[in-house]
N, C-alpha and C positions, 0 to 999 in steps of 0.2 A: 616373526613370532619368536619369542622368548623362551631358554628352555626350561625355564621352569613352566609357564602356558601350556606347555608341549606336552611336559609331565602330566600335570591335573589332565588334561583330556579324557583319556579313557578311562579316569574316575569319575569324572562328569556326564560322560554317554552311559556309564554304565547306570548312572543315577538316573538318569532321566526315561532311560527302557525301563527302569523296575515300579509295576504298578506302585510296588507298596510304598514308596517315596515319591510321593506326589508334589509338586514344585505348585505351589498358593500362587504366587505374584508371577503373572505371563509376561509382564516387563522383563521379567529374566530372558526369557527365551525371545523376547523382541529384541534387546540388547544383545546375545549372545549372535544371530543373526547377521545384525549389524557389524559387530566387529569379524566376523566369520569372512561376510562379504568382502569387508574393505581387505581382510586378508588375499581373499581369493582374487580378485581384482588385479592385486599387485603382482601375484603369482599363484595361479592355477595349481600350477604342480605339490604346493606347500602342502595342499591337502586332497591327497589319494586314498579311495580304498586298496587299491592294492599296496600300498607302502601304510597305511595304517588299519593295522586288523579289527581297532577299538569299533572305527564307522562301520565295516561289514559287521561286526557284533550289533553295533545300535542296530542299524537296519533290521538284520534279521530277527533282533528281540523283538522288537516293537512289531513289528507284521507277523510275528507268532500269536500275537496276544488278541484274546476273545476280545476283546472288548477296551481297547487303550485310552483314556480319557485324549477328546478331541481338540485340547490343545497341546498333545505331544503329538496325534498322527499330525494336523495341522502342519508344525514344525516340522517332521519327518517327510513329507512332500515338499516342504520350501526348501529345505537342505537340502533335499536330493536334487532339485532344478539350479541351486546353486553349484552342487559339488559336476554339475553336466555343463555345464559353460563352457570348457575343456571338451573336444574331440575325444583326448582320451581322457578322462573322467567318465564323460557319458558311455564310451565303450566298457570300461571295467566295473560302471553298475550295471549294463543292459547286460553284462557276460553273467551277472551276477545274479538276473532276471529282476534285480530291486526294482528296476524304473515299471516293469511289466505288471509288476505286484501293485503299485503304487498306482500308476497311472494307467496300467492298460484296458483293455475292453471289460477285462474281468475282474478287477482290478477294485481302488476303493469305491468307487461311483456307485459298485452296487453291492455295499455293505449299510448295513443299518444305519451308521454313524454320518453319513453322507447328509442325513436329515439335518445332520450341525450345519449352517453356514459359515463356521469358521474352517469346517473340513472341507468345503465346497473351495472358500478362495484361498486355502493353502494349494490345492489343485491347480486354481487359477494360477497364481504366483510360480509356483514351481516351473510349469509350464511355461510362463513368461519367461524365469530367469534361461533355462536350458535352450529356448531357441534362437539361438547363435550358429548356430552351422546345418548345411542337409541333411545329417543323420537324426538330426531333432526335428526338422519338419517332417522328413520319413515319418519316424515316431509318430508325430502330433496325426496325422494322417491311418497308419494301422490300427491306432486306437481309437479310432473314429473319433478324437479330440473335436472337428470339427460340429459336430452331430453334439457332443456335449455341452459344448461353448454355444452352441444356439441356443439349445434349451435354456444355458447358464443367463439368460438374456432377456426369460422371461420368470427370474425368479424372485422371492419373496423379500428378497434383500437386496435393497437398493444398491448396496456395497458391491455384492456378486454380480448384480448388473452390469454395475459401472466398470469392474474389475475384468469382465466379458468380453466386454467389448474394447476394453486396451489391448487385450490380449489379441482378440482377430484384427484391429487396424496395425499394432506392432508384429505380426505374423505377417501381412503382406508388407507392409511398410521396410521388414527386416528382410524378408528371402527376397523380393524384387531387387535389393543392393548387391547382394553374392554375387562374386563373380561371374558363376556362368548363368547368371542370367540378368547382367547388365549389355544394352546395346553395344555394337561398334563408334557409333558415334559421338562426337564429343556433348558432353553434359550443360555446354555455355548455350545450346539452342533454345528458342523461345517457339513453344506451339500459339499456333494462330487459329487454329482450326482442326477440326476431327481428322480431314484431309492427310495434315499435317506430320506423317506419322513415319520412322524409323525402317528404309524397306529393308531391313535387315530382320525384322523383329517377326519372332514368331511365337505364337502364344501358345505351341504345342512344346515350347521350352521352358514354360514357368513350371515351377514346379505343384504337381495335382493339389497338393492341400490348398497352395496359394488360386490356382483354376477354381477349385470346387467353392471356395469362400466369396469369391467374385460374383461366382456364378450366384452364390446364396442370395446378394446382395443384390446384382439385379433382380430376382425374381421378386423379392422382397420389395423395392424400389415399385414396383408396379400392382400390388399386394391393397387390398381394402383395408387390411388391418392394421390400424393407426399403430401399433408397437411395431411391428414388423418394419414398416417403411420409417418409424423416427429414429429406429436401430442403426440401420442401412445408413442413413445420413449423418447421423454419426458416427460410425464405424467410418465415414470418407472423410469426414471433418477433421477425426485426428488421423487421418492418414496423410493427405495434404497438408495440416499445418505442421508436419514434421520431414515430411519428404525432400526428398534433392532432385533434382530436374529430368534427371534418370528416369525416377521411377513415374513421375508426374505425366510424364511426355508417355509412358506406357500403359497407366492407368485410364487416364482422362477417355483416347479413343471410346472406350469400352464401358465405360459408364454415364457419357456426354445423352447417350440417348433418351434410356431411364431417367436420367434427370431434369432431362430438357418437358419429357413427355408428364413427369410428376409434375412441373412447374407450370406446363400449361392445363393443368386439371386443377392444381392449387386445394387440396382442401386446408382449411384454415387450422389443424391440427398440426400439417406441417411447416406453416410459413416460416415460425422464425427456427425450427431447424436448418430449413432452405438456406434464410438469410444469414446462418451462421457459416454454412458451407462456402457461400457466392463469396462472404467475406475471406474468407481463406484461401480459398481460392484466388481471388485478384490480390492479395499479399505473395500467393507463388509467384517464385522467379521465370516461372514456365511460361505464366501467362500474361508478361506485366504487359506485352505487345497490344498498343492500340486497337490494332484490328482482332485482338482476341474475342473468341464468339462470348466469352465469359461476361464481356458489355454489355452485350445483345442481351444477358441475361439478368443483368443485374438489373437493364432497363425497365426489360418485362416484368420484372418483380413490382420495380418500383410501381409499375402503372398496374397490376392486376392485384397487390395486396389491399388488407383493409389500408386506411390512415396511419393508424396507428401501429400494424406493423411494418406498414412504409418507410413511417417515420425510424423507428428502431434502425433500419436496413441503411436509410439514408444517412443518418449519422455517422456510419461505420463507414461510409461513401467516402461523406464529409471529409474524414481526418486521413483517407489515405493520401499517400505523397506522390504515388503517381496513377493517374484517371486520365480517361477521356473527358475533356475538360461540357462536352455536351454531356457525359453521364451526370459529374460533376452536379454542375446545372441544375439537373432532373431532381438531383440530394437536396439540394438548398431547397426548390420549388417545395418540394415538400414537404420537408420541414417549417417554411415559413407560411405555409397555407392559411394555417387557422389564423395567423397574426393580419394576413390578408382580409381573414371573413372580419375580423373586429375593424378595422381599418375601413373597410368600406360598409359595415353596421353603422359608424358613426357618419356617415355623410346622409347628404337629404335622400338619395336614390343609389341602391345596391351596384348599379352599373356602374358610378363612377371608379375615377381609377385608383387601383391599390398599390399592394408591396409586389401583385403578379400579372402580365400581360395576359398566359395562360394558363391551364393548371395541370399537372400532372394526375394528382389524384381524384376521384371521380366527388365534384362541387354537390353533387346531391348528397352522396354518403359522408363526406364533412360538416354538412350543414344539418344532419338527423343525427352526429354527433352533438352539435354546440347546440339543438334547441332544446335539448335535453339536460337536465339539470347537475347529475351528477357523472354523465359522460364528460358533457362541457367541462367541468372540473376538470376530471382525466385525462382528457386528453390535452387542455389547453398547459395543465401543469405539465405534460408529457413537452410538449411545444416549447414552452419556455426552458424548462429542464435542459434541451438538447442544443436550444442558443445561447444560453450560458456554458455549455459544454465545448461549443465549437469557438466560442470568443476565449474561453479559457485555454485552450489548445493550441491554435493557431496565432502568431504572434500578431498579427495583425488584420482588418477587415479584409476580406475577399473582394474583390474589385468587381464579382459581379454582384456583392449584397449592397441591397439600398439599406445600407446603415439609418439614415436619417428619418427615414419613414417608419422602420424597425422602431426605432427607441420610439418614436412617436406613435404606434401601436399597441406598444410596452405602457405607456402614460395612461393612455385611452383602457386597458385593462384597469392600470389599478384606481383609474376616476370612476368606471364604472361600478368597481367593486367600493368604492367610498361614497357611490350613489351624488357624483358631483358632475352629471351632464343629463341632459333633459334629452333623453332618446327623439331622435329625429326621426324614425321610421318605427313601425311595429318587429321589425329582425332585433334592432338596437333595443327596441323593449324588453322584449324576451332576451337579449344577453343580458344586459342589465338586472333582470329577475333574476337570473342563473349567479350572476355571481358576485352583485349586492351580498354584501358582511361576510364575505369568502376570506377569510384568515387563510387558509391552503393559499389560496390564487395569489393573495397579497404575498407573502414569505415566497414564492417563485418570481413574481414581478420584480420585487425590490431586490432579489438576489439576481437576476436576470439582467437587468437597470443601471444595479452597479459594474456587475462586468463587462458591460458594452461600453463605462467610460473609456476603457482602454483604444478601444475600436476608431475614435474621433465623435462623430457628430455633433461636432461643439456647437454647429446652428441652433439646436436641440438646449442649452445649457440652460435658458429661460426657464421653457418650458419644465424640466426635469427638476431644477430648486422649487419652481412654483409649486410642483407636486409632492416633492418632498417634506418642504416646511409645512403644507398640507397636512401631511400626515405627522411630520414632527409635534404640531397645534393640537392636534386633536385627542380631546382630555381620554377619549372612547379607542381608542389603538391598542389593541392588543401590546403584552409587552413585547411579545419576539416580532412584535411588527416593525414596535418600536427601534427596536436593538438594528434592525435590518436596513431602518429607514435612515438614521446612524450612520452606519457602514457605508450604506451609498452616498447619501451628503457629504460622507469626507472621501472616499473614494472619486467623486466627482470634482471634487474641489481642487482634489489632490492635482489630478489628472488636468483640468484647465489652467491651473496655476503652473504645471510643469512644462507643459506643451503652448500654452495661448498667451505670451506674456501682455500682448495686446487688450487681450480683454479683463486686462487686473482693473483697471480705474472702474469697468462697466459691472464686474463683478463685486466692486467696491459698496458702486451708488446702488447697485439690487439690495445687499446685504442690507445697506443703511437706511435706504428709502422704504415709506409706511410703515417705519417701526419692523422691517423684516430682518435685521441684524440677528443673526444664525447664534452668537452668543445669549444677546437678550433673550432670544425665545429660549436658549438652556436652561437661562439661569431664574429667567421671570416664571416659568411652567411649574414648578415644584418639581419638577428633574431629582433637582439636587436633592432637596429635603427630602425627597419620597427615599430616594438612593440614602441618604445618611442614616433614615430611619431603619431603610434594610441592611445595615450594617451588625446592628445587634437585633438580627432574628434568630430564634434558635435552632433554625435548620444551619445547617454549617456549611452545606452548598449554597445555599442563597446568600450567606455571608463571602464564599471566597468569590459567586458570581459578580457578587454586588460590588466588590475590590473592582475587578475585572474592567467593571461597565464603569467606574467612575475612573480608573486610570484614561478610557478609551476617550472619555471625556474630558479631562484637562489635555488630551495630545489633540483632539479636533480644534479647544478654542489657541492651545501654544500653536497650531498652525496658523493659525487665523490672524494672530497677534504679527507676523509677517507682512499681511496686506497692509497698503499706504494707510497712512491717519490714522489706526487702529490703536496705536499704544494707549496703554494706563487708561486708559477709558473706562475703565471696570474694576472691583477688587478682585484681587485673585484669588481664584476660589482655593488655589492652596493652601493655604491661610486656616480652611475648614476641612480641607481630604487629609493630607498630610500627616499633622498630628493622629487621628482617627486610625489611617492608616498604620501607624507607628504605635498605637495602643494596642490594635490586633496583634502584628508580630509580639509584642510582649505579653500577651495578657490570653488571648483566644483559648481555649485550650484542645480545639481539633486542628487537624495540620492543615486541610484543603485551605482556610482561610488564610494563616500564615504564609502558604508557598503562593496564594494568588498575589500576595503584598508581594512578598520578592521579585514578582514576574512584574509587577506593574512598576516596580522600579527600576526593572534590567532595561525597562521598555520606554521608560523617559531618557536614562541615560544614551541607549543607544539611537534614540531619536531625535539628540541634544535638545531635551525639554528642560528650561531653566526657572528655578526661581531664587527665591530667597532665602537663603542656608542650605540650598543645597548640600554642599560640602558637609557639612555637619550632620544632614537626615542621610545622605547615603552611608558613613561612619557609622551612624547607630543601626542601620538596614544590615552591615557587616559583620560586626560586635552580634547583634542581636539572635540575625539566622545563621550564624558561626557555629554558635553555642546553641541553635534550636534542638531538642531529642531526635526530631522526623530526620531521617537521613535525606529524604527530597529537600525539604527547606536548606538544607547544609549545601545539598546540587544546586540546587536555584541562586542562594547565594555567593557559590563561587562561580556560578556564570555569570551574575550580574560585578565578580571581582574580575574575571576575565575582559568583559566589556572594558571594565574601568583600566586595565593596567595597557590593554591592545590600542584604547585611545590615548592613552598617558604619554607612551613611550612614540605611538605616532604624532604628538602634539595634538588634537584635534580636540583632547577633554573637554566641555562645556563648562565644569567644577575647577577647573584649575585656570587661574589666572595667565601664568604661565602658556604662552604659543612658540610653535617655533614647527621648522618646515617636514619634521619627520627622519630628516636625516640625525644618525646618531651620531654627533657631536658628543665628545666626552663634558662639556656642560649641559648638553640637553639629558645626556643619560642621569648625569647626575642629580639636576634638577627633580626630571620625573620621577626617581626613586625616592629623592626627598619628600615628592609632594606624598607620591603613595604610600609610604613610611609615616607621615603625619597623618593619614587616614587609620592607622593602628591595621592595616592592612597586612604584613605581615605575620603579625599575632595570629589573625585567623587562619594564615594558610598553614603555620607551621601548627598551628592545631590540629585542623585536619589533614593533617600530612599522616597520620596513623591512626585516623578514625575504624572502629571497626568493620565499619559498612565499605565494602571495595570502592563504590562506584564515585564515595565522597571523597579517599585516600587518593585516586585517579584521578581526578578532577585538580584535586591541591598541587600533586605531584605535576602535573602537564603545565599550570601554569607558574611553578616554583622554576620549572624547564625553562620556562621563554625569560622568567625576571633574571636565571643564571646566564642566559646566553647573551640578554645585554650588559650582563654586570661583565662578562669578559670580555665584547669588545671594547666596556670601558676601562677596565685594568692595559688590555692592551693598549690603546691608545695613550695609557698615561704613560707608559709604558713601566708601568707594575705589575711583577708576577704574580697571578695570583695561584691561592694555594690549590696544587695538584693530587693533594692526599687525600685518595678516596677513603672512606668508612662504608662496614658494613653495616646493617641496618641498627642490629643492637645501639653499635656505635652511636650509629647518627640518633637515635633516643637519648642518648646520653647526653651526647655535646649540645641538643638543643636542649636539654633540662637543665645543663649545670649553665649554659651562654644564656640563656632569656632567664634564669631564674626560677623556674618552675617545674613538677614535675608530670611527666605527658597524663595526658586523661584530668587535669584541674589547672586550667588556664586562667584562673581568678587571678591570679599572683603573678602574670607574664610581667617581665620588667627589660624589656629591650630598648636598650636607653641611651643606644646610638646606633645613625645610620651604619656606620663601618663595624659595632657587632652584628649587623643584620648582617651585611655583605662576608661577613668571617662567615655565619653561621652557614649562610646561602653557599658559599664556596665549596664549605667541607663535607657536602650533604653532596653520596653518589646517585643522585636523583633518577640518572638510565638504568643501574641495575636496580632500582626500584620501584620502575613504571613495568621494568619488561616483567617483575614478580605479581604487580598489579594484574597485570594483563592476562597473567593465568586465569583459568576457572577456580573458586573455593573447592572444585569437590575434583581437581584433576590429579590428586591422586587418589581419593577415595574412588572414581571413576574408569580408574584403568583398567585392560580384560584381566590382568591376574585379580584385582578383589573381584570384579564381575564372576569368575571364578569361584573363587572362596564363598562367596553370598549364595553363589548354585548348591556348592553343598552343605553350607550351615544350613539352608531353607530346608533341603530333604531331611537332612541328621534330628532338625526338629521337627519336622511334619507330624511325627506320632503326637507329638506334646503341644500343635496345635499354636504354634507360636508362628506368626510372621517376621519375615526379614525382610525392611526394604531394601530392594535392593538396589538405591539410589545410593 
């Protein structure tokens, strides 16, 4: 702390104890908090009452007063839990009776003002911060803290709830680590069992606040009253998923019963509290042990929950990294249940065989989900949701998932819901009615669909285009069905052309045979026109989506234009986006549109989509969003410059004639600067090299960095020095006004009218001390605690006169 800081203090405390200088804006006193903390943090001792008389004054003004407005006691309770974090801290306020005034039995809790809830979780907080040592839990215990934090648990404010209950799981969580009352044994053991337990340990050594909360908790745990027991299981939830092995391995015993005995009663109030603990639990290092009874329980869950929050439970099964590979198992089962019931809907007779030999969850209470119309929904979206969760997770298929039946169940959903299979049974009728013209089901399927391309099931690739151009045809598809059906066609594509090279010829003759060629249907459907036409709608989201969706659309058929025999077969539809494209950026006049153009062209470059002048339409993509007003389009732009110069200098550019292997050769360096120099590429960056928007100046700046770092290994290698005279910032304004010919902020008149003034300019430009000034906050000096300060007491000095100070 600074001495001036030091100074202002006890003119500051004295402001904030005086009713009649009321502080308008609490941000103040959240901020002052803040920096208070990080103080005390560093050093405890910095702020004492007995070495500063100002805080014994605050205190004792503020707890004189009838009546103190409730966000200064507030703040007077969190300060004091802060200024107790310190052993001696808390003794020279307890000496001082402050903490007893504040927080004791008679204390604020039972003043009028208590009705605040902001008086209630300044309580909370204080409390939280202070208990750090035994003398605090003592405390929390004489003042029957305990007894007030329950009640605080059932109160009117979600906030004090929440806030209640951190407090009781961080009270056990924190005294169970103290020294004297951690085990002798070492902390790397893994509990297996209740058995399993420390014979060293004795619970007549925890300390009583931490006994009596436990105790709260079982009682509670076995309690009819759905608040009471959802408490309790939360209150272990964050206690566990914070704890060290220590404390884990001393908890568990004593709470494995109550929870064992809550789980075999199961009311459906608590399931996914339950499910949230189990999880937490098998992520402990205590219990990662196979034979831990925590199996047994996550088993039981599995099999006695509803479906659906089975399903929930299961997922969370799904993704941990180490299981009993039979719990495991039980996860999949059920999650892929419902994908079972549609799988055997569609055969002639329910018994044949499906995605499951058997079932985890109970087939009656799955099947009085799906015959139902808007369960079925729910739950099946629930179903598909959680295998697209687990394929996006997991880098590749599980060896015990029947991937190929999977996707082929996935089909069978979204034919059903396009009313394209003649139900073979009366089960398959009624799904079919349930989810016939389901847009929900359809947007899960086809998201679903496309992330299992990852997985394999190439056997499946027929079957999955047959169904996709299905829906690609059909004039009646919902747009976002459309947009989805899309994503997976090319995701699918992507996916067998990168992994199957075998089946390019077969996926060739699919494309081209009965007229199903994946372009034709683009281009013959009115796609395009309908897309061209939404280019000028006047909504201006639907103009930059509609960018979007036709960029997505020249990168599907430029992939495509790679399979055999495909070339020039077509006109390129470039020829029609392009331009269009390139009228918006100049012409639009809302920005969403113009920054979707920039992104659809960062997005061909970096996916080397090629056509015809390239070179020239990314030039005016530069020029154009250089100079746009939106400070995003200026970002977007220079990341689509970034793209261009990372490719350039690696050789790989698609627009430049010019290859070569990446290594920086002092002609390949020279080369690529030349080509990027003929894109008027420079112009833009030293434009935005002092834009007023930071994040565009940043952007310029970083990649002015990488064009200077190869422009000196190519000085070195010529073995040319180049020039070492840094400038400061002024400077560098200058020397790029008076070298490119213009002055900054009106780049009409840029005249950089050779490579080697470029490379002068770029040399004499100290670009580090200019990133690291970037990299500051705009407001880090308005920000610092001395204005924090100063804003404290301008706010009071005006408060008569009714005037606000932000105090940002």
């Amino acid at each position: 702390m600074d001495c001036e800081c030091l100074d202002m203090l006890p003119t500051v405390f004295r402001v904030l104890a005086n009713p009649k200088q009321l502080i308008s804006d609490d941000t103040c006193l959240e901020k002052l908090l803040d920096w208070l903390r990080d103080v005390v943090q560093k050093d405890a001792a910095v702020l004492d009452v007995s070495g500063m008389p100002f805080l014994k004054e605050f205190f004792t003004d503020v707890l004189k007063l009838q009546e103190p407005s409730p966000g200064i006691l507030s703040f007077t309770m969190r300060l004091a839990g802060l200024l107790s974090i310190s052993r001696t801290g808390f003794q020279n306020l307890q000496r001082e009776e402050i903490l007893s005034c504040l927080f004791g039995e008679s204390g604020v809790s039972r003043r009028l003002l208590w009705d605040d809830a902001s008086v209630r979780s300044g309580w909370i907080q204080g409390m939280h911060s202070m208990m750090q040592h035994q003398e605090a839990a003592q405390f929390f215990e004489d003042s029957r803290g305990v007894e007030v934090t329950l009640q605080l648990q059932s109160d009117t404010s979600m906030f004090v709830v929440s806030a209640a209950t951190h407090l009781l799981a961080h009270i056990i969580h924190s005294v169970l680590q103290w020294p004297l009352c951690r085990p002798a044994k070492s902390s790397s053991c893994r509990l297996s069992s209740t058995a399993d337990v420390f014979p060293n340990i004795d619970e007549c050594d925890w300390p009583s606040c931490v006994q009596k909360i436990i105790a709260l908790v079982e009682a509670s745990l076995n309690s009819d009253v759905s608040s009471e027991v959802c408490h309790s299981v939360r209150i272990l939830t964050l206690v566990f998923s914070q704890c060290q092995t220590t404390v884990a391995v001393r908890l568990w015993p004593k709470v494995s019963g109550p929870v064992g005995a809550l789980l075999r009663r199961c009311p459906s109030f608590v399931a996914q509290p339950l499910a949230d603990l189990f999880l937490t639990l098998s992520r402990c290092p205590a219990f990662c042990s196979l034979d831990s009874e925590i199996w047994a329980m996550l088993s039981f869950a599995l099999h006695s929950f509803t479906p659906p929050l089975a399903s929930n439970l299961a997922l969370g099964i799904g993704k941990l990294p180490e299981c009993p590979l039979s719990t495991k198992l039980e996860a999949y089962n059920v999650i892929l249940h419902p994908m079972d019931y549609v799988l055997r809907a569609s055969s002639q007779r329910m018994q044949e065989t499906g995605l499951l030999d058997e079932t985890v969850c109970d087939p009656a209470a799955v099947e009085k989900l799906l015959i139902n119309r808007s369960s079925c929904i729910a739950f099946l979206c629930q179903a598909l949701g959680h295998i697209k969760d687990l394929s996006d997770t997991l880098p590749s298929c599980p060896t015990q998932f029947p991937c190929s039946l999977l996707v082929q169940s996935v089909l069978l959903v979204l034919q059903f819901c396009s009313d394209e299979i003649l139900p073979p049974c009366v089960t398959a009728a009624t799904l079919c009615q349930n989810l016939i013209g389901c847009v929900k089901i359809q947007r899960s399927s086809l998201d679903t669909l496309g992330s299992l391309s990852k997985w394999g099931a190439h056997c499946q690739w027929e079957n999955v285009l047959n169904v996709l151009l299905g829906y690609l045809k059909n004039p009646e598809s919902d747009p976002v069905v459309l947009q989805k059906s899309f994503q997976a066609t090319c995701l699918w594509l992507i996916s067998l052309c990168s992994h199957r090279e075998e089946l390019w010829p077969r996926i060739h003759h699919f494309l081209s045979n009965e007229k199903k060629d994946l372009r034709t249907l683009l281009f013959t459907s009115g796609i395009v026109d309908l897309l061209m036409d939404l280019l000028e709608d006047p909504e201006s989201y639907v103009r930059a989506s509609t960018a979007m969706a036709l960029g997505h659309l020249v990168g599907i058929t430029g992939y495509l234009e790679n399979l055999p025999d495909l070339e020039n077969r077509f006109t390129s539809v470039e020829e029609k986006i392009v331009p269009q494209l390139l009228n918006i950026l100049s012409d639009d006049s809302e920005g969403f549109p113009r920054r979707a153009v920039v992104k659809v062209f960062t997005s061909w470059l970096k996916n080397h989509h090629m056509w015809k002048g390239m070179e020239r339409n990314i030039a005016q993509v530069l020029h154009g969003g250089g100079h746009d007003p939106d400070w995003e389009v200026k970002v977007n732009t220079l990341n689509l410059a970034e793209t261009l110069v990372q490719q350039t200098l690696n050789g790989s550019c698609c627009i430049f004639a010019t290859k070569h292997s990446g290594i920086l050769k002092p002609e390949n360096v020279w080369n690529s600067l030349q080509e990027l120099y003929e894109t008027k590429l420079f112009e833009i960056l030293f434009h935005t090299l002092f834009d007023c928007d930071r994040p565009v100046a940043q952007k310029s700046c970083s990649i002015l960095i990488l064009l200077k770092k190869a422009t000196v290994e190519f000085c070195t290698e010529m073995n040319s020095e180049p020039d070492k005279h840094m400038l400061s910032r002024e400077m560098m304004q200058d020397r790029i006004s008076s070298r490119c010919g213009y002055c900054m902020g009106s780049a009409d008149n840029a005249n950089l009218q050779t490579l080697e003034n470029v490379i002068d300019v770029l040399m004499a430009l100290n670009l580090e001390v200019l990133q690291c000034e970037l990299e500051q906050s705009s407001d880090y000096v308005v920000n610092s605690p001395r204005s924090l300060l100063q804003d404290i007491l301008a706010t009071a000095l005006t408060s008569s006169e009714e005037i606000d100070v932000d105090c940002y």
